[in-house]
C-alpha positions in Angstrom: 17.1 -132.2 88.0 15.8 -133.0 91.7 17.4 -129.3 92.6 15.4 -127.5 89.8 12.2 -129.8 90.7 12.7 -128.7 95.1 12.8 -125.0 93.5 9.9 -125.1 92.1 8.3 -126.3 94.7 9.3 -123.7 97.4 7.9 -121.4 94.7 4.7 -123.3 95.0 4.5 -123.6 98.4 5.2 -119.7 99.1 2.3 -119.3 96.2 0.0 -121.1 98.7 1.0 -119.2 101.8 3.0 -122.6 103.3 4.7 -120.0 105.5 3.5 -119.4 109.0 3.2 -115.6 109.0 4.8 -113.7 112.4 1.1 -112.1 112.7 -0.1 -111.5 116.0 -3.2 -112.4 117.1 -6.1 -109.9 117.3 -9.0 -111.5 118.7 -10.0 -113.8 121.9 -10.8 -116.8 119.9 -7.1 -117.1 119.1 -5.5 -116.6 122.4 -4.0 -119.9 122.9 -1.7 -118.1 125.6 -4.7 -117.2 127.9 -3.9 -113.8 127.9 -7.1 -112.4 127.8 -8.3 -113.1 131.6 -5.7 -110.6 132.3 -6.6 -107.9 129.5 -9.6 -107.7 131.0 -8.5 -106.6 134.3 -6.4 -103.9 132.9 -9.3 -103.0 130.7 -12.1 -102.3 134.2 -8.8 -100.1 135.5 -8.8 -98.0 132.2 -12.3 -97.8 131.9 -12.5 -97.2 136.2 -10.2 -94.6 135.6 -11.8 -92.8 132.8 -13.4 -89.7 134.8 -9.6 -89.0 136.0 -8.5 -86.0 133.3 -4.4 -87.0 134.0 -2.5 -88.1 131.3 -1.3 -91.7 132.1 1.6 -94.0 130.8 1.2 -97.7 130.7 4.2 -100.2 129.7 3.5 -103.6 128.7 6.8 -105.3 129.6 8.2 -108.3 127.8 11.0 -110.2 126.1 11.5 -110.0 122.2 8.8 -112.8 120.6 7.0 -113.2 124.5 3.7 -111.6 122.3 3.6 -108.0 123.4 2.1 -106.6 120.1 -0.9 -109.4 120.9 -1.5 -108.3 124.1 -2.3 -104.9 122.9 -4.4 -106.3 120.2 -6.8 -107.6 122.8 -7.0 -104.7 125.2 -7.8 -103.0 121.9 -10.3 -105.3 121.2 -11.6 -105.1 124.5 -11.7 -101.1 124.8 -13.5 -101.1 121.4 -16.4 -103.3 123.6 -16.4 -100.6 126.5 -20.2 -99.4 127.6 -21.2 -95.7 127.7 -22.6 -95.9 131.4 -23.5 -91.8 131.2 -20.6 -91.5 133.9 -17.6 -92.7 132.1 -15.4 -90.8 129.3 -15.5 -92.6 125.4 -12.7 -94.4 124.0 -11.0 -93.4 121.6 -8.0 -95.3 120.2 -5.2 -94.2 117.9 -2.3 -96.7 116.6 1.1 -95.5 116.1 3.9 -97.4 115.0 7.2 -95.4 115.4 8.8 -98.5 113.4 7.3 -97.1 110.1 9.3 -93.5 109.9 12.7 -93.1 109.0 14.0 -90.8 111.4 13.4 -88.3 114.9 11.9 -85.3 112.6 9.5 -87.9 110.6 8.5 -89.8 113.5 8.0 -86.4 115.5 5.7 -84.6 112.7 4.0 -87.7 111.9 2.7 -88.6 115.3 1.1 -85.4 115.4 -0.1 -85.6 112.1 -2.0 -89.0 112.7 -3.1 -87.8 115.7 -4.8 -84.5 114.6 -6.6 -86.2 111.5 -7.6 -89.0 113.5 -9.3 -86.6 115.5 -10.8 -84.3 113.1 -12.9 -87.0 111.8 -14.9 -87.3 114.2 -18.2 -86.2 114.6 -17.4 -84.7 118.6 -16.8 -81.0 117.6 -14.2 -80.3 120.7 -12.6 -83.5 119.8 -12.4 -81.7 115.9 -11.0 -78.2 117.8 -8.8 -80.3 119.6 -7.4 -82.2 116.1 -7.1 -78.6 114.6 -5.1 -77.0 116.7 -2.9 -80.2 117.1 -2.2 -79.7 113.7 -0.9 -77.0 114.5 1.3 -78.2 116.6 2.7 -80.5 113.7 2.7 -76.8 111.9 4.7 -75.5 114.8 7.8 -78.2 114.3 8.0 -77.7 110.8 8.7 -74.2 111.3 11.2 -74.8 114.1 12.8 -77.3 111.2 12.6 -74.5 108.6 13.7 -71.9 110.6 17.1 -73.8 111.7 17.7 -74.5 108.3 16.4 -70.9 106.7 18.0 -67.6 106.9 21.4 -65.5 106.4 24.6 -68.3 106.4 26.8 -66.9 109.2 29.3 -63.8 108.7 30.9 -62.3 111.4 30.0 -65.4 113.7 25.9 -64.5 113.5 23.2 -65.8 111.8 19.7 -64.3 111.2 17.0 -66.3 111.2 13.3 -65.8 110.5 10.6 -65.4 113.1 8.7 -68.4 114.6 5.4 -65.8 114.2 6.6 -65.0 110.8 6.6 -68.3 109.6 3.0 -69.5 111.0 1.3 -66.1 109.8 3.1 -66.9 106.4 2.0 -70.1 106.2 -1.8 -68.9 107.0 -1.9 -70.0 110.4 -2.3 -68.0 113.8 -4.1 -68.1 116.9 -6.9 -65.0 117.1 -3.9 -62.8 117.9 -2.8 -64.7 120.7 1.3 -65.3 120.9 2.0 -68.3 119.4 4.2 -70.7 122.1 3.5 -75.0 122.5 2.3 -73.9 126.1 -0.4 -72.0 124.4 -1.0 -74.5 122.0 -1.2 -77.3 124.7 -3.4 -75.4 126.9 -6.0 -74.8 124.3 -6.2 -78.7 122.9 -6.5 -79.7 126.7 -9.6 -77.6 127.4 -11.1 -79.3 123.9 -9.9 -82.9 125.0 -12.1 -82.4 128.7 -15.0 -80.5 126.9 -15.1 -83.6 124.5 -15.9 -86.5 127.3 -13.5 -88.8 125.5 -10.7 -91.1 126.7 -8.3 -91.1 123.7 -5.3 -93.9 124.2 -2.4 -94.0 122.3 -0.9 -97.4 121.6 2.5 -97.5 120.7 4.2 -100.9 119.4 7.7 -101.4 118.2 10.0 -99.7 120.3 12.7 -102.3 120.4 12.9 -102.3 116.9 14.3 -98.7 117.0 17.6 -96.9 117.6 18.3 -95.5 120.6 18.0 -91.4 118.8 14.4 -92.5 118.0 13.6 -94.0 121.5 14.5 -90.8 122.9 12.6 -88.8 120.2 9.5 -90.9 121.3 10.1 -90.3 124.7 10.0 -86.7 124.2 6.8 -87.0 122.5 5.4 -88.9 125.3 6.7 -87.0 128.3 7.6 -83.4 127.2 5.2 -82.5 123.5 2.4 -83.9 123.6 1.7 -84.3 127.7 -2.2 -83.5 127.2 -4.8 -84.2 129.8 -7.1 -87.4 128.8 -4.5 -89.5 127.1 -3.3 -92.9 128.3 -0.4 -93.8 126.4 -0.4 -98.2 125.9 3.6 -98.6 125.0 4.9 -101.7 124.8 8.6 -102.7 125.2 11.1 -104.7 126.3 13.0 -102.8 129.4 15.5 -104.8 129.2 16.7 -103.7 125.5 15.1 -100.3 126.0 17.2 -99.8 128.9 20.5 -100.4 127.1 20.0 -98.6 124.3 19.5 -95.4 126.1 21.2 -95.4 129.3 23.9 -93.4 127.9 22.3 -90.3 127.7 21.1 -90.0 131.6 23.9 -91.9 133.0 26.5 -94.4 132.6 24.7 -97.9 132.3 22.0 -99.8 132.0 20.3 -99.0 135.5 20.5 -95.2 134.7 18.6 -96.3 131.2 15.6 -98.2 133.8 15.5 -95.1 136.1 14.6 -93.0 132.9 12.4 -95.3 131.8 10.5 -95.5 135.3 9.5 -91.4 135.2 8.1 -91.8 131.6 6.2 -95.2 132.6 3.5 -94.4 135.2 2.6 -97.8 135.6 4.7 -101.3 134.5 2.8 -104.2 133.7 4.7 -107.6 132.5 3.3 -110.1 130.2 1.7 -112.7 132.0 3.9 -115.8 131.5 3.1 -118.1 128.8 2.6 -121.7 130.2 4.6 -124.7 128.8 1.3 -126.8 127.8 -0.4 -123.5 125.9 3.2 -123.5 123.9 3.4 -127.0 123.5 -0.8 -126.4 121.9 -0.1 -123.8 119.9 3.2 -126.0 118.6 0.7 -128.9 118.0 -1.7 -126.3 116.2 1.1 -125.0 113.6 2.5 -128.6 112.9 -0.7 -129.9 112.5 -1.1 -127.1 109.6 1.9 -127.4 107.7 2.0 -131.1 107.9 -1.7 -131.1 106.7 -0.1 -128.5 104.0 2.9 -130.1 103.3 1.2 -133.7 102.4 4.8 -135.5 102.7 2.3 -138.6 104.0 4.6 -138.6 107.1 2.0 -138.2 109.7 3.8 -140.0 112.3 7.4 -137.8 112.2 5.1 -135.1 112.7 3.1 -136.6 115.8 6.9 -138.1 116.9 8.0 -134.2 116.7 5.0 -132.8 118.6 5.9 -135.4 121.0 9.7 -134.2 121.2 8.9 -130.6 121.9 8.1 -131.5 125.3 11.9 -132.6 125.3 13.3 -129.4 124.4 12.9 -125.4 125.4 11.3 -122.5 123.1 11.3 -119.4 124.7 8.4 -118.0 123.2 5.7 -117.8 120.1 7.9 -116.3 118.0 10.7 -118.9 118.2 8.2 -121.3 117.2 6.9 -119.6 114.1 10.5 -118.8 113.0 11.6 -123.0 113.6 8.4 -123.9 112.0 9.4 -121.5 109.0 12.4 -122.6 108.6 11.7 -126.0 108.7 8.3 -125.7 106.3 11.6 -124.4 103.4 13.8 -127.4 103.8 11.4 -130.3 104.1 9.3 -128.8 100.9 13.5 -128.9 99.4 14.7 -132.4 101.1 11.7 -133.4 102.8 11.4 -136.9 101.2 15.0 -137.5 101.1 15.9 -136.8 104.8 14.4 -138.0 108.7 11.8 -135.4 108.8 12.2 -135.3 112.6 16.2 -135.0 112.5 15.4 -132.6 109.8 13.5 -130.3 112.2 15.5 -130.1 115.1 18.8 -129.1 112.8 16.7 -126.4 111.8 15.8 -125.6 115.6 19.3 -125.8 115.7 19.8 -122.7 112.8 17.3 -120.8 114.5 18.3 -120.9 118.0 22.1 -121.0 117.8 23.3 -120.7 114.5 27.0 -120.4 115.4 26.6 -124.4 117.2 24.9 -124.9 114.0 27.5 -124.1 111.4 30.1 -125.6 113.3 28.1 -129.0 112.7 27.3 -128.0 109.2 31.1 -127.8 108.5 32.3 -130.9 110.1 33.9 -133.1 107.6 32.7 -136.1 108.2 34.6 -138.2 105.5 38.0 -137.2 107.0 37.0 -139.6 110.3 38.2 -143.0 110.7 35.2 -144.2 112.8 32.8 -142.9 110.7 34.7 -144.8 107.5 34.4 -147.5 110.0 30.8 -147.7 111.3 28.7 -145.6 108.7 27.7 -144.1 111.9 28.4 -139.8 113.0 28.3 -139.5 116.5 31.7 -136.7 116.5 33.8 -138.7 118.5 36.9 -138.9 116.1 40.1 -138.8 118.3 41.6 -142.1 117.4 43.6 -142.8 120.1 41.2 -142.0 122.8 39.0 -144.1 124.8 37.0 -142.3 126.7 33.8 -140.4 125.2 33.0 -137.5 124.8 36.1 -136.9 122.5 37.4 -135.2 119.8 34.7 -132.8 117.5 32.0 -134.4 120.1 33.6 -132.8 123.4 34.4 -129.8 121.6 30.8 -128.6 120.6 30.1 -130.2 124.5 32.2 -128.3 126.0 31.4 -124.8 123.5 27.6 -125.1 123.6 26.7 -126.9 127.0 22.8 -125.7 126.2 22.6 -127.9 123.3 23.9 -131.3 125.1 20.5 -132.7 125.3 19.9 -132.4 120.9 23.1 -133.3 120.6 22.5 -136.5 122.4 19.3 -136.7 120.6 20.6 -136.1 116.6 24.1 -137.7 116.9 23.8 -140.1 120.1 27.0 -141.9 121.1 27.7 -145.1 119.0 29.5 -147.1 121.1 32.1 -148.1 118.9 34.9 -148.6 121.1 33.4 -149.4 125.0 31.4 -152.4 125.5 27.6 -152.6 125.0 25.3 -152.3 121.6 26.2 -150.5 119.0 24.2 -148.1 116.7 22.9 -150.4 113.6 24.7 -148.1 110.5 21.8 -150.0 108.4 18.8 -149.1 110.9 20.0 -145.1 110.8 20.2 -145.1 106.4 17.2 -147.2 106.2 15.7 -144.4 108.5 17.1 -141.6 106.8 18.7 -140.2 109.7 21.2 -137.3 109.9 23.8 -139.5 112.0 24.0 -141.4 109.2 27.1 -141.4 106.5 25.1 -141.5 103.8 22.4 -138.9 104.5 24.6 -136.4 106.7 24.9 -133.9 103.8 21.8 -133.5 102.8 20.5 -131.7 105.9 22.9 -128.7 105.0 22.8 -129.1 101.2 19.1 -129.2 100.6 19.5 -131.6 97.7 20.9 -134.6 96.0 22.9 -133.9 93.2 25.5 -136.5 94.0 24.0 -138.0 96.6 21.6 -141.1 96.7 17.8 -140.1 96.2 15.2 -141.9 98.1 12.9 -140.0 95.4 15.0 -141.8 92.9 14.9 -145.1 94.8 11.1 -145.1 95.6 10.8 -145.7 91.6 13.0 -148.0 91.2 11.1 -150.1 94.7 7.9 -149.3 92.5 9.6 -150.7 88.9 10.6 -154.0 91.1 7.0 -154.5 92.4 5.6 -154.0 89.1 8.7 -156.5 87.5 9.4 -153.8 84.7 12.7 -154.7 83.3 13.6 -152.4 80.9 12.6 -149.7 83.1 14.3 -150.7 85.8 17.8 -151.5 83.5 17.5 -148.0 83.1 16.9 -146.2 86.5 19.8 -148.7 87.8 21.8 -147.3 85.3 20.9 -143.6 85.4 21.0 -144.0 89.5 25.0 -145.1 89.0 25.5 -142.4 86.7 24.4 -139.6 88.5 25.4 -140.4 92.3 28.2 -141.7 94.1 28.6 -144.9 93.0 29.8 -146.6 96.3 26.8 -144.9 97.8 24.3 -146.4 95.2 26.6 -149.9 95.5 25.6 -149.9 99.5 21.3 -149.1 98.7 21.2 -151.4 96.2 22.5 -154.1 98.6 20.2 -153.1 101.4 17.8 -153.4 99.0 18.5 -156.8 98.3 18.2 -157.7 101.6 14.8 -156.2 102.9 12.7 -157.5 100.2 9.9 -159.8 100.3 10.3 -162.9 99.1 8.5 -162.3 95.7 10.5 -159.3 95.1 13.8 -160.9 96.1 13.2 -163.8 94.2 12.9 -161.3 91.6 15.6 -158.8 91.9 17.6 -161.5 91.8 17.0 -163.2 88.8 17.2 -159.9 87.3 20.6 -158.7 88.5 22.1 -162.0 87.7 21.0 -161.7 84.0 21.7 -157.8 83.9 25.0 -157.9 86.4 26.9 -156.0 83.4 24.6 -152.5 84.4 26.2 -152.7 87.8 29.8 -151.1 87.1 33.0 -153.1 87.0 34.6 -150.6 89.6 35.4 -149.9 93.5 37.4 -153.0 94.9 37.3 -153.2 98.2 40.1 -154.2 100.5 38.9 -157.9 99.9 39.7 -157.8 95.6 35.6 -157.7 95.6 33.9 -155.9 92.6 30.8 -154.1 92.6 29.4 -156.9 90.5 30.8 -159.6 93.3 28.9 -157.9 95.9 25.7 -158.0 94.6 26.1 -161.2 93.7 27.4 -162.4 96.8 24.6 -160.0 98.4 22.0 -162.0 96.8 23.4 -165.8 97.5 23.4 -164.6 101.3 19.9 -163.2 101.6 18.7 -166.3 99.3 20.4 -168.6 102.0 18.9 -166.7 105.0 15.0 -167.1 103.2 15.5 -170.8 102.9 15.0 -170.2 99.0 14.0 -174.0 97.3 16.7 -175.3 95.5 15.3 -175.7 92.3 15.3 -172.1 92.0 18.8 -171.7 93.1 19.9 -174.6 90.5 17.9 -172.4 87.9 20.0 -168.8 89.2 23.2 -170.4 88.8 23.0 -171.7 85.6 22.2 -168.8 83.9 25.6 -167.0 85.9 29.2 -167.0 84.4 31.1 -169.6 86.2 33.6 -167.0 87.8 30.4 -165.1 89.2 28.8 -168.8 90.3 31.8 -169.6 92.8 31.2 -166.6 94.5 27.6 -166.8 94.8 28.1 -170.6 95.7 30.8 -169.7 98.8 28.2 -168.0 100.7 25.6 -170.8 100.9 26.0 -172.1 104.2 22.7 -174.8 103.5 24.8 -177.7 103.0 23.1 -179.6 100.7 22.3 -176.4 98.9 25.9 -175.9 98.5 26.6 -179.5 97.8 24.2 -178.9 94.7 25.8 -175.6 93.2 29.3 -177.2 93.5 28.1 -180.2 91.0 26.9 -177.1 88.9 30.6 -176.0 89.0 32.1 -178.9 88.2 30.1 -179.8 85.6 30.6 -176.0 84.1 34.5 -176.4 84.8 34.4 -179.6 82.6 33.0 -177.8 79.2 36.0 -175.2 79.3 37.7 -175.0 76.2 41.0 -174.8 77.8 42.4 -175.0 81.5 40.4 -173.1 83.9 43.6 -172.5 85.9 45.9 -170.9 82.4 44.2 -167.2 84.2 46.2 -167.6 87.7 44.4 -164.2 88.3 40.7 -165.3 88.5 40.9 -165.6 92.2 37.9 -169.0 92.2 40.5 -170.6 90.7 41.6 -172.7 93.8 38.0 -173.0 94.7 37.8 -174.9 92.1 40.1 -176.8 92.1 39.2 -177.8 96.1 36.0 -178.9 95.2 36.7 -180.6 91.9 38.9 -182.5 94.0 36.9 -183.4 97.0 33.7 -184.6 94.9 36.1 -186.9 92.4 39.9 -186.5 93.2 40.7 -189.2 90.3 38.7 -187.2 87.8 40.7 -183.9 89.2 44.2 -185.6 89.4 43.7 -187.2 85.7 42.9 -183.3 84.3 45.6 -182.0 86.0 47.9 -184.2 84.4 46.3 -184.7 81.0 46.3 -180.8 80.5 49.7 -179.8 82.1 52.4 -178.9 79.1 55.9 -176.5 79.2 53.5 -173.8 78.7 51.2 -174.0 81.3 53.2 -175.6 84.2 54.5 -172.3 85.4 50.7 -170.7 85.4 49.3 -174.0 87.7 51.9 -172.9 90.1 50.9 -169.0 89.9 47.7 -170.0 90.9 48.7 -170.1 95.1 50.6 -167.4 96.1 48.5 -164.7 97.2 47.4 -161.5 94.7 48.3 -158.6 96.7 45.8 -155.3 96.6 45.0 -156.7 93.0 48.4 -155.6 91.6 51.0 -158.2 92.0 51.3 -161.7 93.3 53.8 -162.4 96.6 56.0 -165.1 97.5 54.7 -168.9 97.4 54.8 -169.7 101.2 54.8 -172.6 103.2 51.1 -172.3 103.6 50.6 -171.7 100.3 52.7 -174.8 99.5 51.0 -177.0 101.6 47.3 -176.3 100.5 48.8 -177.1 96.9 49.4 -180.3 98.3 46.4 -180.7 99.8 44.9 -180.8 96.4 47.8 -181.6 93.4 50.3 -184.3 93.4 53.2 -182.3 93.7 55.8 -185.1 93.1 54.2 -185.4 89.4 54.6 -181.2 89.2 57.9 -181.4 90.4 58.8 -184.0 87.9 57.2 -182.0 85.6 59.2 -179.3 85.9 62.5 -180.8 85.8 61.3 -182.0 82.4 59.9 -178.6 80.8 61.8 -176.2 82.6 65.5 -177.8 83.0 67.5 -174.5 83.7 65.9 -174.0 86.9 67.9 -176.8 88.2 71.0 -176.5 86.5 72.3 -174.5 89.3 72.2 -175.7 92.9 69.5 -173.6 95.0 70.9 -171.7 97.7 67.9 -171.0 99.8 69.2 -167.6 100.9 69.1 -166.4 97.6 65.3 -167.0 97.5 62.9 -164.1 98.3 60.4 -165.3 100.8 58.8 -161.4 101.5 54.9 -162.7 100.9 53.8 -159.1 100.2 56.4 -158.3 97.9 55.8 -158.4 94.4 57.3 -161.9 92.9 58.0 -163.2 88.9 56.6 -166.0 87.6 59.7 -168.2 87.7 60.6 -166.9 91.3 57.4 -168.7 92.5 58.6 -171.8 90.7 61.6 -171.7 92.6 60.1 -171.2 96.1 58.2 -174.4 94.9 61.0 -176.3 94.0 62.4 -175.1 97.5 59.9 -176.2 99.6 59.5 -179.4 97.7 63.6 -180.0 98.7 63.0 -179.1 102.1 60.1 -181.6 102.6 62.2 -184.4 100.6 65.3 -184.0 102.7 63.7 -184.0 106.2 61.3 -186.9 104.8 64.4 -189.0 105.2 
């Protein structure tokens, strides 16, 4: 249900454009990056340099994401605002994107084509001449593509092909008899380009995007086809990638690519550097937005994450958007389930090395004995070691040194082995972090299907503050249904404990009459139920509030009396505990038959201990009114130890003795020579008696480790 509920939501939050688009910015009012002081020194050069007729080639030089594209943007901008003195040439701009066309030929034709209707629109009639007889131009390459591809197919090692004249007169076009060559061509649109008084700059955006065949095809626009007087070219690029991508056809590396580069670039100017305080406010600005967007009324993870950037390096603008992206999808999924600042810098994490990222993503975490241990992930799972980093920890360390410092941040060391505090496993799941056990997953599975829902568990806090009953029967139930049930076990019982007192009081009187919707499952290495957790759970945070004992009196009586010993056993209160033992021997007394006849209810010598210490006579005359042949066996079952809740052991010495401490053992032994005869019709060798505690033991073999012991002590009493 909560998966198909997140989807929808993504779908509503991409609906109402959540995302942070990768636009660039176009106007001063959003340069956060201070760029503009600079753009308008480059813009008095141009516009200084507008009376010289040579062609000129700028590169704006920067990394991928550094904002290249809004640099030109602003000089743009800026040109557009550039004042006719009478001396100057006009601007005129034209935008070409090389990233749009699919190839050299399309890309080639199309920048001519753009160029020649751009200028043919305009009211300037040289700059019209000039746009005609660049479309001519554009004419001129499709016939050098139709003649290479038209004609006779070779025979006898020839091929005839048609005329480049031929083709232009056949498509309608030719110069007023004049031959028809691109040096003719060129020298007739650069007489119309000075006649026309304009500055027309080219800016051209993308080029890292392409392949390195298209690089060189816009290259050879630049420097070799379209070389006219009066146009500045504005290209922006990274050299770096550039360089790389065609060094290979002037040379033999990368330097041979930047000498290329430096005879088509006339003049080189790098992006000014981006501060770290105007990243750190344009951060603030975009996770102010999609918090504002997001309502996920966590205001303060989101100031605590604008806070931590300063901790951590982005490279540039772009990084940022793509993080916040990122992140803006999984906190709309898991938002309210997870730490929304652990959430965010996993996702920084996916974005900025995704390889370090999966490699977290797959640890199993289950598989580790100090995690089993603490509840607490810190990676350092190499048993046997004592030193830290270890294990998974100095593996991602020692793979992906760059990402020590959110390593140390997301999973810090839990100092479960060395000396010093150690990470509260309760602090980290009440916090929803990702170092802990229980909410680990989620960061990489985006939902909870299986997993415990704090969605799920705010309504159920809500149903307790409201003291809904029936409701809350049902979530409780519906909550161990659908999740792990040790995992919904282990809220519950936080739960318990960081109530208020109204609420705990309660909870608590609710569980105890309901304890049936908790499952009968999951003993832990203790024998302990689910249901005798939570009500031990209870009788220790009851104890730690100072609850009044009249309420307490109230709890217990409406509890079974096998679930009332274990809630009395954790009162430490004295007198409160003096109290709920009367209620347990008063209880014990209205049994039908004897308590101890079920040697596997573990209270059983509980009982009996405190039976015997408020009124020993009143104990010793029920043990010995109630004893019979058939029951005498099952008194003596009651001591040994039930091993892993499968079998009982061996009746030791210990065990003996505390059955002293409590029964007349004389009067058993007695007993037993009376109803059970035929365990001393044979003399008792004591080496043919099993002593092995944790080894599985009948009924009449712990008769005759009683009867043993009991010899023992006779003989040496002597």
């Amino acid at each position: 249900m909560n998966y198909f509920i997140n989807l929808w939501k993504i779908k509503s939050m991409a609906n109402q454009s959540y995302i942070i688009p990768e636009l660039p910015i176009n106007s001063e009012d959003e340069d956060v990056f201070n760029f503009s002081p600079y753009v308008k020194k480059i813009d008095k050069i141009l516009q200084a340099n507008s009376i010289n007729s040579d062609p000129l080639t700028i590169g704006i030089y920067g990394k991928w994401g550094e904002g290249k594209t809004s640099f030109l943007n602003l000089l743009a901008t800026h040109l557009s605002e550039f004042k006719d003195d009478g001396t100057s040439k006009r601007i005129l701009k034209y935008h070409f994107n090389p990233w749009r066309y699919s190839g050299e030929d399309e890309m080639l034709l199309a920048f001519f084509e753009g160029l020649s209707n751009m200028l043919s629109i305009q009211t300037n009639s040289s700059l019209q001449k000039a746009g005609k007889f660049i479309k001519k131009i554009s004419k001129y390459f499709k016939a050098i593509k139709i003649s290479s591809s038209v004609g006779i197919p070779k025979f006898l090692g020839t091929k005839v092909t048609f005329e480049l004249n031929e083709i232009l007169k056949a498509m309608g076009e030719d110069l007023e008899g004049k031959p028809i060559s691109p040096e003719v061509l060129n020298k007739v649109i650069d007489d119309a380009l000075c006649e026309s008084k304009y500055k027309i700059v080219i800016f051209i955006d993308d080029i890292d995007r392409l392949d390195k065949d298209e690089i060189y095809t816009l290259f050879k626009i630049i420097k070799l086809n379209a070389n006219f007087r009066n146009l500045v070219y504005l290209i922006a690029l990274d050299p770096e990638q550039v360089s790389k991508a065609i060094h290979h056809r002037y040379g033999t590396d990368k330097l041979d690519g930047k000498l290329f580069i430096e005879k088509i670039i006339n003049i080189p100017i790098i992006l000014p550097r981006i501060e770290k305080e105007d990243l750190q406010l344009f951060f603030d600005k975009k996770i102010s937005d999609l918090n504002r967007l997001l309502s996920l009324n966590k205001d303060n993870d989101f100031k605590e994450i604008a806070f931590e950037f300063r901790r951590f390096n982005f490279n540039n603008p772009r990084e940022i958007i793509r993080v916040i992206n990122s992140f803006a999808i999984s906190a709309c999924a898991i938002g309210e389930e997870v730490n929304l600042r652990d959430l965010f810098w996993i996702e920084y994490l996916k974005i900025t090395n995704e390889t370090c990222y999966n490699d977290i993503k797959n640890y199993n975490e289950e598989t580790q004995i100090f995690t089993e241990m603490s509840g607490v992930i810190d990676f350092n799972d190499e048993i046997n070691t004592q030193g830290k980093p270890n294990g998974f920890r100095k593996h991602l360390i020692n793979t992906y040194p760059e990402i020590e410092s959110i390593l140390n941040h997301l999973f810090p060391n839990n100092n479960f082995q060395g000396t010093g505090s150690k990470i509260d496993s309760k602090t980290l799941e009440k916090e929803l972090r990702i170092n802990s056990s229980d909410h680990f997953e989620k960061f990489f599975s985006y939902h909870t299907f299986r997993k415990i829902s704090e969605t799920n568990f705010k309504i159920i806090k809500n149903l307790i503050a409201e003291e809904k009953e029936d409701d809350l029967k049902t979530a409780i139930v519906n909550l161990f249904a659908r999740h792990a049930e040790y995992k919904t076990l282990y809220k519950i019982e936080n739960l318990i404990e960081e109530l208020d007192v109204d609420k705990l009081l309660f909870l608590s009187h609710f569980l105890i009459l309901n304890i049936n919707i908790i499952p009968e499952i999951g003993e832990d290495m203790f024998g302990r139920s689910f249901r005798i957790r939570i009500i031990e759970k209870i009788a220790i945070t009851l104890n730690d509030n100072d609850i009044s004992k009249d309420y307490l009196i109230d709890l217990a009586e409406e509890m079974t009396l096998f679930n009332l010993c274990y809630f009395t056993r954790k009162f430490t209160v004295q007198n409160v505990r003096n109290e709920l033992q009367e209620v347990i021997v008063r209880r014990i007394k209205l049994e039908k038959k004897p308590f101890y006849e079920e040697p596997l209810n573990a209270p059983n010598k509980m009982i009996m201990q405190i039976w015997n210490n408020k009124n020993s006579a009143e104990f010793d005359r029920f043990i010995k009114d109630t004893l019979q042949n058939d029951n005498i066996l099952l008194l003596i079952r009651n001591f040994p130890v039930y091993w892993n809740n499968t079998f009982f052991g061996a009746l030791t010495k210990s065990n003996y003795d505390f059955m002293k401490s409590i029964i007349d053992v004389d009067y058993i032994y007695e007993k037993l020579k009376e109803y059970h005869a035929e365990l001393f019709d044979k003399h008792i060798d004591i080496s043919d008696i099993d002593f092995q505690e944790s080894t599985s033991h009948t009924i009449e073999e712990n008769a005759l480790q009683f009867i043993n012991w009991h010899n023992i002590e006779k003989s040496t009493s002597f």
